[in-house]
MOPAC internal coordinates of N, CA, C and O (Angstrom, degrees):
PM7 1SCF
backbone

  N    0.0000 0     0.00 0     0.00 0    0    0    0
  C    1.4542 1     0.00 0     0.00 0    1    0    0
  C    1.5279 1   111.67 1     0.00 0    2    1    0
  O    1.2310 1   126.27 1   162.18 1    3    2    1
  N    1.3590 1   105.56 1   -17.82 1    3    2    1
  C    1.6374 1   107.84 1  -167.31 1    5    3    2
  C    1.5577 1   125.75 1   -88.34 1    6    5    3
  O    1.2310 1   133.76 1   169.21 1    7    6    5
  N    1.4505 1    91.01 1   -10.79 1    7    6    5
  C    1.5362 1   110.04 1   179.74 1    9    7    6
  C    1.7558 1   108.76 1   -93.89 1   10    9    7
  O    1.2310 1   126.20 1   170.32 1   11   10    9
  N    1.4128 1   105.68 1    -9.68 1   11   10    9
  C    1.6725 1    94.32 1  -173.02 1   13   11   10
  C    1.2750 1    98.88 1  -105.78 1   14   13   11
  O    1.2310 1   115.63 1   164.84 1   15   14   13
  N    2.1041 1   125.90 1   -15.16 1   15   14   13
  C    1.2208 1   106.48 1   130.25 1   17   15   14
  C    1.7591 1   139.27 1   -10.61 1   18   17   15
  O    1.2310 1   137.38 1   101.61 1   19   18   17
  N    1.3815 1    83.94 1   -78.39 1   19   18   17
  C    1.7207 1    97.54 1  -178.37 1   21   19   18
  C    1.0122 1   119.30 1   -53.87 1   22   21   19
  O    1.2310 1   121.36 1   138.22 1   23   22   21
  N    1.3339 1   115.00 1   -41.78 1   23   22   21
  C    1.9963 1   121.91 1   167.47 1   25   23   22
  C    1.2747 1   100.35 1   -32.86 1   26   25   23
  O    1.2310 1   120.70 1   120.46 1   27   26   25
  N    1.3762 1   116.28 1   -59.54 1   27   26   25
  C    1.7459 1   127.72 1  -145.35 1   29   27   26
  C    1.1104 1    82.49 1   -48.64 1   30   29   27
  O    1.2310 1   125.52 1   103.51 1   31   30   29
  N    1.5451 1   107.00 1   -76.49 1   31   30   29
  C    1.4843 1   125.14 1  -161.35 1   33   31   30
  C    1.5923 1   121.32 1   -48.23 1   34   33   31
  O    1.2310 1   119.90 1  -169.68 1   35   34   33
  N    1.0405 1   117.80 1    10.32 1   35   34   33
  C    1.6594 1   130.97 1   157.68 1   37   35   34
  C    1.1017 1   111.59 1  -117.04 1   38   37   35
  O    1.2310 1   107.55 1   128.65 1   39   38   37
  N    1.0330 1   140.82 1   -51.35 1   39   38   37
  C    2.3875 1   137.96 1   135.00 1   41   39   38
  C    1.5913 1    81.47 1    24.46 1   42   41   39
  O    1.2310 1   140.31 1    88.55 1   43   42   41
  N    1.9045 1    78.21 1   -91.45 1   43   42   41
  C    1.2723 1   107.86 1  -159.20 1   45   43   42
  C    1.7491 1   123.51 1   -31.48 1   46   45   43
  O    1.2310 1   128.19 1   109.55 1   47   46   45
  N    1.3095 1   101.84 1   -70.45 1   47   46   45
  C    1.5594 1   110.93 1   169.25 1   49   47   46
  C    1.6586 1   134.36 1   -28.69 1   50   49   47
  O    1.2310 1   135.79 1   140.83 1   51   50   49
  N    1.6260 1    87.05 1   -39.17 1   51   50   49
  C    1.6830 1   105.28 1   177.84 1   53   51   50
  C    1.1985 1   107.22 1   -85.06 1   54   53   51
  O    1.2310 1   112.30 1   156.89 1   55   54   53
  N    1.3892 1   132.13 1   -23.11 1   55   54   53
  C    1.4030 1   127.59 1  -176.01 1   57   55   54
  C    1.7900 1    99.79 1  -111.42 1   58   57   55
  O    1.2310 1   114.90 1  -163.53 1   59   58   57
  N    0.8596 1   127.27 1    16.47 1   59   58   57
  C    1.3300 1   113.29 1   162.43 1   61   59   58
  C    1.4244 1   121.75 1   102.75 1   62   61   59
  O    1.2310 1   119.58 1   171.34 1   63   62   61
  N    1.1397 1   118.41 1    -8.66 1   63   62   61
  C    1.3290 1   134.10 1  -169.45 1   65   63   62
  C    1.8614 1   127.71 1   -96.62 1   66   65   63
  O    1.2310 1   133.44 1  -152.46 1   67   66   65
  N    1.2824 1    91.63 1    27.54 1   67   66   65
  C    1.9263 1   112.56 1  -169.66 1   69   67   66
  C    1.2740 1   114.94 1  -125.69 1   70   69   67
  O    1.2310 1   114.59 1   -80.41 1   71   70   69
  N    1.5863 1   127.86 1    99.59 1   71   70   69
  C    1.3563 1    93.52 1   151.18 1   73   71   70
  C    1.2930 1   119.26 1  -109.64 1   74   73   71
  O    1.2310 1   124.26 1   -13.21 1   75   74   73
  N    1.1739 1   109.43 1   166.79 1   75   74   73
  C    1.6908 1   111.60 1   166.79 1   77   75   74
  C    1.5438 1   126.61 1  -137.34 1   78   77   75
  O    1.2310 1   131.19 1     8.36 1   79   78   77
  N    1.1147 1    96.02 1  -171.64 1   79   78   77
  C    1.5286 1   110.53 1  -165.18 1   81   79   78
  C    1.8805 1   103.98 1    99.30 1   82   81   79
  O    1.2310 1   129.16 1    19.84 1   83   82   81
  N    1.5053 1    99.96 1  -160.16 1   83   82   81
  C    1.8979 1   121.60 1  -159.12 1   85   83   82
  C    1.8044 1    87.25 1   -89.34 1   86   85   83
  O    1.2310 1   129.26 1    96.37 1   87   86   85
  N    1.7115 1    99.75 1   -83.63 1   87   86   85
  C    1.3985 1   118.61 1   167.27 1   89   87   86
  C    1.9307 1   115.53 1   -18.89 1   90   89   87
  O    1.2310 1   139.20 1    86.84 1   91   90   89
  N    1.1608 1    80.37 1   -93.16 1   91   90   89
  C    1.5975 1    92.86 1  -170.76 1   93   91   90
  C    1.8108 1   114.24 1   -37.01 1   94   93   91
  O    1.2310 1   123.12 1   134.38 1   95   94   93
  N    1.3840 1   111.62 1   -45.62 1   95   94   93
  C    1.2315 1   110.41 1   170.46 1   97   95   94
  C    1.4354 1   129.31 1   -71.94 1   98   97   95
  O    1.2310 1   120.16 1   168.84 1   99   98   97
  N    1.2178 1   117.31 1   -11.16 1   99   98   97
  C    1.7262 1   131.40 1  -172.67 1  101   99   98
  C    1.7499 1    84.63 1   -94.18 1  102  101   99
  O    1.2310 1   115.59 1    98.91 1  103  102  101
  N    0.9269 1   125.98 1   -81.09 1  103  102  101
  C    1.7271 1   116.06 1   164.74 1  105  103  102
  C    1.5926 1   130.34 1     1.79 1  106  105  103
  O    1.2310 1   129.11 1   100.89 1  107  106  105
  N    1.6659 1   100.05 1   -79.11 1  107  106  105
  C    1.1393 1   100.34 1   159.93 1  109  107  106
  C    1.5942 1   141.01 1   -52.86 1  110  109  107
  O    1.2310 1   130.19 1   152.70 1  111  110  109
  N    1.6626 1    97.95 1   -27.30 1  111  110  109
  C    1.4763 1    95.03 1  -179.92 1  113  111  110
  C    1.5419 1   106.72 1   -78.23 1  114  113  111
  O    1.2310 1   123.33 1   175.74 1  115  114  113
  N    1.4772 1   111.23 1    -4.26 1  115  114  113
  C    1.8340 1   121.06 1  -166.30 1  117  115  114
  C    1.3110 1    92.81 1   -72.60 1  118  117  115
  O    1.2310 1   126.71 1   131.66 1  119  118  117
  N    1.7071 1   104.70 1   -48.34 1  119  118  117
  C    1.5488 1   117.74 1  -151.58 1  121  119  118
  C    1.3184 1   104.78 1   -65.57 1  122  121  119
  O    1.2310 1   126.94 1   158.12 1  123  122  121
  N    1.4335 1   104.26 1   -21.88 1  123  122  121
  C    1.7548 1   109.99 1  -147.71 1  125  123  122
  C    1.3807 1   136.72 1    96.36 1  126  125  123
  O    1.2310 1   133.04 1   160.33 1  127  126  125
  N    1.9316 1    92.41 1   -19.67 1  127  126  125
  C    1.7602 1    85.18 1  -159.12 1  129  127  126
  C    1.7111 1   102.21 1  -101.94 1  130  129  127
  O    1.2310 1   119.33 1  -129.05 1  131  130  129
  N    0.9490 1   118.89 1    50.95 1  131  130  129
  C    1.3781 1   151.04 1   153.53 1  133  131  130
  C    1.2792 1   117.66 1   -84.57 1  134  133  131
  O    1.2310 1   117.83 1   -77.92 1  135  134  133
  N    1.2203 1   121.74 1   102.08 1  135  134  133
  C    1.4496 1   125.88 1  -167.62 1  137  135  134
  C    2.0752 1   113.31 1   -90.05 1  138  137  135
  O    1.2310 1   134.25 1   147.24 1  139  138  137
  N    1.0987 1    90.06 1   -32.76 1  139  138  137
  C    1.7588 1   120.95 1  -173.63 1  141  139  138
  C    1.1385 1   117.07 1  -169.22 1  142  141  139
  O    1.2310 1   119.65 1   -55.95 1  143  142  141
  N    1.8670 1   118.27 1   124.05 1  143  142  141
  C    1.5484 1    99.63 1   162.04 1  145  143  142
  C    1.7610 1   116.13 1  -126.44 1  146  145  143
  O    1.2310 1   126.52 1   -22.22 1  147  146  145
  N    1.3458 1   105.07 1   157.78 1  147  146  145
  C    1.4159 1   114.21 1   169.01 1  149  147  146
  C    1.5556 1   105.05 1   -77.26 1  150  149  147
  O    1.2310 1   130.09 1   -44.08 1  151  150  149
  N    0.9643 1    98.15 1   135.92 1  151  150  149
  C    2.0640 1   121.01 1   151.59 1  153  151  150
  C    1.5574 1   122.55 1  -125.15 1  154  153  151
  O    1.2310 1   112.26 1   -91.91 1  155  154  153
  N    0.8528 1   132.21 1    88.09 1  155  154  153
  C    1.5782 1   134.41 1  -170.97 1  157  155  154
  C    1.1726 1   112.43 1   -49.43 1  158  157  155
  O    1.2310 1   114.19 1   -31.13 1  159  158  157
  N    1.2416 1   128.61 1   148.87 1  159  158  157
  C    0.9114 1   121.39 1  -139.37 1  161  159  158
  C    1.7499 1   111.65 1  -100.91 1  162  161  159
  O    1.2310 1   127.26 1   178.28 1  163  162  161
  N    1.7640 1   103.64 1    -1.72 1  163  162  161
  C    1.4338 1   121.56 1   177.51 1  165  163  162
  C    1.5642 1    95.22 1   -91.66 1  166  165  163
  O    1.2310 1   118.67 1  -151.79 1  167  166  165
  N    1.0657 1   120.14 1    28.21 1  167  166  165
  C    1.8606 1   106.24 1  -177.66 1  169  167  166
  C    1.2723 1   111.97 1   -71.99 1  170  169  167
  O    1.2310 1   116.54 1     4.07 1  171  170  169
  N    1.4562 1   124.19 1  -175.93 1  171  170  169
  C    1.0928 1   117.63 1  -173.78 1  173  171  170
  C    1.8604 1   101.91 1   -96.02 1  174  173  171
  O    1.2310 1   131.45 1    -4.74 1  175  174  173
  N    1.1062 1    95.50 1   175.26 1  175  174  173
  C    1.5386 1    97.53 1  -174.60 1  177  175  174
  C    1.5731 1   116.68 1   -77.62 1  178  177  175
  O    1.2310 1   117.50 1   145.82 1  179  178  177
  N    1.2102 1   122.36 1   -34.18 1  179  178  177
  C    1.4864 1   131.08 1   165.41 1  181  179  178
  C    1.5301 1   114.88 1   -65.56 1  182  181  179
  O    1.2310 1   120.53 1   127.63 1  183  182  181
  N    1.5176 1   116.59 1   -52.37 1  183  182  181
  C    1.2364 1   121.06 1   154.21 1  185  183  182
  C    1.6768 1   113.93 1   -30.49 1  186  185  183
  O    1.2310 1   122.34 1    95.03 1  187  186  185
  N    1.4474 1   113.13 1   -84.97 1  187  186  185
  C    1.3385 1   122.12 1  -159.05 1  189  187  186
  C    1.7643 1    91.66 1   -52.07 1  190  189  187
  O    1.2310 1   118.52 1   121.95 1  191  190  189
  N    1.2233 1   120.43 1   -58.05 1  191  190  189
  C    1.7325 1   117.56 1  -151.73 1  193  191  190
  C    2.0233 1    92.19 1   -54.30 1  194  193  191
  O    1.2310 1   126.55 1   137.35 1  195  194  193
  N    1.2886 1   105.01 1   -42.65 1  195  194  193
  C    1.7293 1   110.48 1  -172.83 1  197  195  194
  C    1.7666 1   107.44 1   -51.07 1  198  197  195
  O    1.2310 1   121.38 1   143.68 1  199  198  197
  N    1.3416 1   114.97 1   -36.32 1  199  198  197
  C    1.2624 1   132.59 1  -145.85 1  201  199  198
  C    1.6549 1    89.60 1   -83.84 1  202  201  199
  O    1.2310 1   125.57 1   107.69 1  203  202  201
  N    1.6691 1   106.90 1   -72.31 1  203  202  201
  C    1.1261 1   146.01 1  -163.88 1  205  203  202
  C    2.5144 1    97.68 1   -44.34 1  206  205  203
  O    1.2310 1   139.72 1   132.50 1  207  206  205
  N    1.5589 1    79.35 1   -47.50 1  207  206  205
  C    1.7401 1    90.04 1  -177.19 1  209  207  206
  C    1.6489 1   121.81 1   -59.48 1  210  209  207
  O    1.2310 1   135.15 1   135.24 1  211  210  209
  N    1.6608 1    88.30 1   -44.76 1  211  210  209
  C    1.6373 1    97.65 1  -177.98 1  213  211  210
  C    1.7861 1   109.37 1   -90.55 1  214  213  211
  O    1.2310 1   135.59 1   176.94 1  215  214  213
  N    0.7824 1    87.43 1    -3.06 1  215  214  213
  C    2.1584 1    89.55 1   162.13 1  217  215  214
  C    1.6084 1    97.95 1   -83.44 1  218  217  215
  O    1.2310 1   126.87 1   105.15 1  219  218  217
  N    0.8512 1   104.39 1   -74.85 1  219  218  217
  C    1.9782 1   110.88 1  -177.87 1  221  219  218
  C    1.2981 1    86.16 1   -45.81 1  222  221  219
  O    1.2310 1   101.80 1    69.91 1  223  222  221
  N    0.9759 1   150.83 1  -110.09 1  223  222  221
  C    1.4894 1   141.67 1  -141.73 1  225  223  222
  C    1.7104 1   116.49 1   -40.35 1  226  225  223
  O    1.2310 1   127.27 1   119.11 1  227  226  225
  N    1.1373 1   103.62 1   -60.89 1  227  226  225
  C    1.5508 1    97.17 1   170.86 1  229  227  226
  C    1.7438 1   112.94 1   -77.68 1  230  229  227
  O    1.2310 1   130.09 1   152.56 1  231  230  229
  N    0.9934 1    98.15 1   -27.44 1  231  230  229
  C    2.2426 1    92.31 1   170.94 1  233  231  230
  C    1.5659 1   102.74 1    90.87 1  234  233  231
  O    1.2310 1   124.85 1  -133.52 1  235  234  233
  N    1.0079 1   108.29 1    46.48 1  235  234  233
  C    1.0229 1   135.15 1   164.30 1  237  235  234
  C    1.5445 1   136.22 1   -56.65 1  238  237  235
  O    1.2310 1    89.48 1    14.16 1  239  238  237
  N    1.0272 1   167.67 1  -165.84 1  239  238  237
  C    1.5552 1   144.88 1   169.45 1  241  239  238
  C    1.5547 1    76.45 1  -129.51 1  242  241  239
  O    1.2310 1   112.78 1   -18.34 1  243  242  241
  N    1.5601 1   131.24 1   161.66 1  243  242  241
  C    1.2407 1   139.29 1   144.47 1  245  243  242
  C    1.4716 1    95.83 1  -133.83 1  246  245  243
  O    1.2310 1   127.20 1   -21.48 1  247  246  245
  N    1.2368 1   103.76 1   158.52 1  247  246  245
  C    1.4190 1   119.52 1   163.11 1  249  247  246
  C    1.6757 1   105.64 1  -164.15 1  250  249  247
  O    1.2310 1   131.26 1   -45.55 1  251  250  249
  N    1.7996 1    95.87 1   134.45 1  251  250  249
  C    1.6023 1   125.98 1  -144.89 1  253  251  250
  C    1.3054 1   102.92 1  -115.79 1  254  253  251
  O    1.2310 1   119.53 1   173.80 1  255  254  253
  N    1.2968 1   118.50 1    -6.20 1  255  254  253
  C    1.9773 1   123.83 1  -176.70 1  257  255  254
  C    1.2843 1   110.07 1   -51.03 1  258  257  255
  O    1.2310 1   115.15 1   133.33 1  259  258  257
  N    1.2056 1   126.80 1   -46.67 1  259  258  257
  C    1.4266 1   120.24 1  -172.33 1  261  259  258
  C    1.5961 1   142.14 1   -87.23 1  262  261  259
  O    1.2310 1   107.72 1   -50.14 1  263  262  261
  N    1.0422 1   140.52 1   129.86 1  263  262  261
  C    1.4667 1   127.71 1  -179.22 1  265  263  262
  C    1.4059 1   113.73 1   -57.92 1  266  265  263
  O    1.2310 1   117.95 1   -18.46 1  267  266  265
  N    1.3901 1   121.50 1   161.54 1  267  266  265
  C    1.4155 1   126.45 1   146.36 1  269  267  266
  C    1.4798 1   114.55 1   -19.38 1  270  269  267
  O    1.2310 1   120.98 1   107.06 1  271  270  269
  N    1.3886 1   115.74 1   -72.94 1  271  270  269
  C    1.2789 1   120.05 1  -153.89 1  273  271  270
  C    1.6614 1   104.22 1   -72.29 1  274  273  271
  O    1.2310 1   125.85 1   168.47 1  275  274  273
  N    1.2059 1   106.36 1   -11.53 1  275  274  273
  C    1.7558 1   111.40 1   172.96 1  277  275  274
  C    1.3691 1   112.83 1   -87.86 1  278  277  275
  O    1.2310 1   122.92 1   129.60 1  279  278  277
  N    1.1710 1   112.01 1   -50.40 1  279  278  277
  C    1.8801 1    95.95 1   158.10 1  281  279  278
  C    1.0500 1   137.32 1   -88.38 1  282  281  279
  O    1.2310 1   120.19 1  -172.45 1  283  282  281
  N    1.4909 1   117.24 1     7.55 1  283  282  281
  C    1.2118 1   109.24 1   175.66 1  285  283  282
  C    1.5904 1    84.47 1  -107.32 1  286  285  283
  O    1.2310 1    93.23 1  -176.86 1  287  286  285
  N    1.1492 1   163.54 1     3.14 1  287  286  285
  C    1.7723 1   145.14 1   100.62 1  289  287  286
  C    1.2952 1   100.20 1     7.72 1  290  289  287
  O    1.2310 1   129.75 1    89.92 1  291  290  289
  N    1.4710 1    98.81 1   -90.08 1  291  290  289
  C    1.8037 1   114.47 1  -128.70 1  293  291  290
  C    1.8408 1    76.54 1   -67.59 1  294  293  291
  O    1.2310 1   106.78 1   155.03 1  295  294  293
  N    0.8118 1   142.21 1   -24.97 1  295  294  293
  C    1.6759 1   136.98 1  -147.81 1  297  295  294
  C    1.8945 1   111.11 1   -93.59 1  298  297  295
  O    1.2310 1   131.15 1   146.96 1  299  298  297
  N    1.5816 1    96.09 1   -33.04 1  299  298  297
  C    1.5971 1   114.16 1   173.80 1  301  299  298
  C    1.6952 1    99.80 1   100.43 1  302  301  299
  O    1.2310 1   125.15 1  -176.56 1  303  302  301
  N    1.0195 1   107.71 1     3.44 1  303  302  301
  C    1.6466 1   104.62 1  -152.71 1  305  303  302
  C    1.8207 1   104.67 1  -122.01 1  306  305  303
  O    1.2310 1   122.61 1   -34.88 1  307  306  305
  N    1.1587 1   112.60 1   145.12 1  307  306  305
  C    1.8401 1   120.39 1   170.05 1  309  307  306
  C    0.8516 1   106.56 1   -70.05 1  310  309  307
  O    1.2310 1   118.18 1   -50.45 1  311  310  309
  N    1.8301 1   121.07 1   129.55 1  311  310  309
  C    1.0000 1   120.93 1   106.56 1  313  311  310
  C    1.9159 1    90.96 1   100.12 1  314  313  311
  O    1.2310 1   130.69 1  -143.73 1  315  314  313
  N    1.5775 1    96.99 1    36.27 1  315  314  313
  C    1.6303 1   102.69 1  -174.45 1  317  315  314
  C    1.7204 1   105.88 1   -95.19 1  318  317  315
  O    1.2310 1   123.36 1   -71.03 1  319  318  317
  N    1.0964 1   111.15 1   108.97 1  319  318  317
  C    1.7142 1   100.70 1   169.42 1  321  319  318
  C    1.7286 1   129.38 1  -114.29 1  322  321  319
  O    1.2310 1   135.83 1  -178.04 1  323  322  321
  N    1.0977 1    86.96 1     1.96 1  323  322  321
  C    1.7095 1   109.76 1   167.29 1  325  323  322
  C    1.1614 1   118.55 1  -125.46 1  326  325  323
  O    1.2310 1   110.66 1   -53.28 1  327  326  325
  N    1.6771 1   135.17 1   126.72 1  327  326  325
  C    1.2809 1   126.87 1  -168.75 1  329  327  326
  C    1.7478 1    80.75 1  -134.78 1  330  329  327
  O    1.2310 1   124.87 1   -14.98 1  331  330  329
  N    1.8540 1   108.26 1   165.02 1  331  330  329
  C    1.4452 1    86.53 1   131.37 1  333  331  330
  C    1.9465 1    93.50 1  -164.20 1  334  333  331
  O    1.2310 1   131.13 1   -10.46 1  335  334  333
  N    0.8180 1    96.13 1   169.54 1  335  334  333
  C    1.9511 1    95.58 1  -161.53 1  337  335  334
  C    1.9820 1   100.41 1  -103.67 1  338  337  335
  O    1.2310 1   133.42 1   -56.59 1  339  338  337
  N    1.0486 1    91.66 1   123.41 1  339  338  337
  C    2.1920 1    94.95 1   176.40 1  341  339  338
  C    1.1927 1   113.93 1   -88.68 1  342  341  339
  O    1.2310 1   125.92 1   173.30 1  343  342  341
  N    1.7870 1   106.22 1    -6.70 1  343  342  341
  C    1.6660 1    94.90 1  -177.94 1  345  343  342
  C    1.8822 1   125.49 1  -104.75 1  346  345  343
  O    1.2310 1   134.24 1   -47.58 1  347  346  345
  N    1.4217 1    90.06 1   132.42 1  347  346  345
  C    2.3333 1    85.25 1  -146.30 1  349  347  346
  C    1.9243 1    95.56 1   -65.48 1  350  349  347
  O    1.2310 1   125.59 1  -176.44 1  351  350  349
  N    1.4874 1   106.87 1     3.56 1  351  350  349
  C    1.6102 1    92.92 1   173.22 1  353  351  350
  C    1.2034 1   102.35 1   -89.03 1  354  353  351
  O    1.2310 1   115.91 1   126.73 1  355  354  353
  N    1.3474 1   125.37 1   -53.27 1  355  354  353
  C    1.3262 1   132.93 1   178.30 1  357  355  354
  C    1.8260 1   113.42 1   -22.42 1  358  357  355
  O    1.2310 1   136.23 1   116.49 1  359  358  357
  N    1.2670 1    86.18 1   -63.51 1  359  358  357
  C    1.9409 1   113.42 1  -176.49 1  361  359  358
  C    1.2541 1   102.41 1   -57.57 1  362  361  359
  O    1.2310 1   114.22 1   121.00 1  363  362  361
  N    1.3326 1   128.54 1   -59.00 1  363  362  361
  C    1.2995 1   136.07 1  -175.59 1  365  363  362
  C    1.5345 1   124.79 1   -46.84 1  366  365  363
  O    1.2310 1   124.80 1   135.25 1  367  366  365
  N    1.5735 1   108.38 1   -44.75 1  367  366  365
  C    1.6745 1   134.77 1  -179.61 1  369  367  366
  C    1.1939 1    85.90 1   -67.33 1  370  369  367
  O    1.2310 1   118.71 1   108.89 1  371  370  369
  N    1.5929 1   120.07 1   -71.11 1  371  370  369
  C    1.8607 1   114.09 1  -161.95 1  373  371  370
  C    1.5887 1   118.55 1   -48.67 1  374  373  371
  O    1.2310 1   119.92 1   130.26 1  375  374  373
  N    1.3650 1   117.76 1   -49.74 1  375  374  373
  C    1.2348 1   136.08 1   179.20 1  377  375  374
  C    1.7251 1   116.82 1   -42.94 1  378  377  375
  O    1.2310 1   132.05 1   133.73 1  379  378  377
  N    1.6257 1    94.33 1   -46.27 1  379  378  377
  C    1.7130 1   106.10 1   169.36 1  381  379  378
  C    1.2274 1    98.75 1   -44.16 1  382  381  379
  O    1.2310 1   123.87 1   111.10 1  383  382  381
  N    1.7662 1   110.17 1   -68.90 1  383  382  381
  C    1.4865 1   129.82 1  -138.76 1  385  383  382
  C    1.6874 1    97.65 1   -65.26 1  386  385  383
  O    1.2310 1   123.85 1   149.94 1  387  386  385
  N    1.2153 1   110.23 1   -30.06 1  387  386  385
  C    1.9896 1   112.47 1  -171.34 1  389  387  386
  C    1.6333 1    98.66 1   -82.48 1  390  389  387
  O    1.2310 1   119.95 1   143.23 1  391  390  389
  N    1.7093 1   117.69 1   -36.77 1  391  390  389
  C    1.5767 1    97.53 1   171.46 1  393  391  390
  C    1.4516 1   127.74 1   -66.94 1  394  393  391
  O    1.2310 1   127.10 1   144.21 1  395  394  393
  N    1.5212 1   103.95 1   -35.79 1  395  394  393
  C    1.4407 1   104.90 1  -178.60 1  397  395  394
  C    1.9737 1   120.90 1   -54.68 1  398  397  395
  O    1.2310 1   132.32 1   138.94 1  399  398  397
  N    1.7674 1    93.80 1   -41.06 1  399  398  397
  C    1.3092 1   105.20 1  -178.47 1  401  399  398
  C    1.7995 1   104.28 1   -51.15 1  402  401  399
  O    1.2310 1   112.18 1   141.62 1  403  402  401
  N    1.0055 1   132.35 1   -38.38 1  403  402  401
  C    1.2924 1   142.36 1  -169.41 1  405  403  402
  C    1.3728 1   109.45 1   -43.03 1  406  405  403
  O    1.2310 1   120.10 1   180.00 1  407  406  405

């Protein structure tokens, strides 16, 4: 189930629906239009606690399963440890795919 995650999350990228980085994703979760975000799960500790706060505050979905080197795979891109997706189909499909894995 965890790999068609990762699919999404290249979907996503190619169609427009990704941002990343620290910045850009703390934004979106401000804006709202942050649907779900990844934090890998090797992040740094200031990173993750920053990340981890402004999801809980806005209610946010996070999900932490993956390393760096797994989203920054599925994504095409270096060295990505913050993602988070604006599109609510996108979010919606993944969200299935992480309960079912359970």
């Amino acid at each position: 189930m965890m790999d068609k995650i990762l699919n999404l999350l290249g979907i996503a990228k190619r169609a427009g629906r990704l941002t990343t980085g620290e910045e850009k994703t703390i934004e979106s979760v401000r804006g709202r239009s942050a649907k779900i975000v990844f934090l890998a799960s090797d992040a740094g500790a200031s990173t993750s606690k920053k990340i981890r706060d402004k999801c809980s505050y806005y209610d946010i979905p996070l999900i932490d399963e993956y390393t760096n080197a797994e989203l920054s795979q599925a994504t095409g891109a270096s060295n990505r440890v913050v993602l988070s997706i604006t599109d609510p189909g996108f979010s919606k499909k993944m969200l299935e795919l992480q309960e079912k894995g359970k």
